[in-house]
C-alpha positions in Angstrom: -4.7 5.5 13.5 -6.6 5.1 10.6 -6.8 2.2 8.0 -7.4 2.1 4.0 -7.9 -1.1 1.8 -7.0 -0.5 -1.9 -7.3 -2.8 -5.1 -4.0 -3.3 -7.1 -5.4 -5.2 -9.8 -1.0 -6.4 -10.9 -0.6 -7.9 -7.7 0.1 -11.3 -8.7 3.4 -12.7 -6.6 4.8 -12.5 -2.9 7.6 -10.2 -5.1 5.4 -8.1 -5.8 4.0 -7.8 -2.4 7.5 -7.3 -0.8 7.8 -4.6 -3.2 4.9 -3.4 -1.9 6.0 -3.5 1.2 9.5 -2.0 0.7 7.5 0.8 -1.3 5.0 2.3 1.9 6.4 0.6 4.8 9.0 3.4 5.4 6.3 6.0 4.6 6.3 8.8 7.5 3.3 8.1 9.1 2.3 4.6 8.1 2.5 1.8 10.7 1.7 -1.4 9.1 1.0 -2.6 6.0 -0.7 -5.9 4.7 -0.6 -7.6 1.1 -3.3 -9.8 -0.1 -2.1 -11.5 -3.2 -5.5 -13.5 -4.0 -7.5 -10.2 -3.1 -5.3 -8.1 -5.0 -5.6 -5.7 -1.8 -3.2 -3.6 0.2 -4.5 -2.8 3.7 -2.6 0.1 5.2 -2.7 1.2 8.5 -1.6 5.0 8.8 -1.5 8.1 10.9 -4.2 10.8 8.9 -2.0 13.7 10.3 1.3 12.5 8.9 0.1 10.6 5.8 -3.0 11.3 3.3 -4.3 8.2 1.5 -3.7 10.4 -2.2 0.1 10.2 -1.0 0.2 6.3 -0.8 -1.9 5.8 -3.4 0.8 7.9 -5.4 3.4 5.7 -3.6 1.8 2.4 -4.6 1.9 3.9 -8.6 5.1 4.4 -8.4 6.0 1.2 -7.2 4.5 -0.2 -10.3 0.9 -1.2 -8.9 -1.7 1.8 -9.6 -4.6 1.3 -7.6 -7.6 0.5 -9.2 
């Protein structure tokens, strides 16, 4: 397991971190995955061989909070 912190500067609300949530959780490949609404930070914990860090940064854009 591997883990990645990234900055998602619209983070503002716990609705947008259940949307968060929704958005990676069910990611192949990622096992946990932690919202920081003060810090504006999404810590992910993932397996490398299932999941790159590009793909749920593309994930976390799409949800409608591009990583910064």
């Amino acid at each position: 397991m591997a883990t990645t912190i990234l900055t998602a500067p619209n983070i503002k609300c716990d609705g947008c971190a259940q949307t968060i949530t929704k958005a990676l959780a069910p990611l192949p490949g990622v096992e946990k995955v932690q919202v920081h609404i003060e810090r504006k930070r999404v810590t992910v914990t993932y397996e490398p061989g299932m999941i790159s860090v590009a793909s749920i940064k593309v994930k976390l854009a799409e949800a409608g909070f591009p990583p910064g």
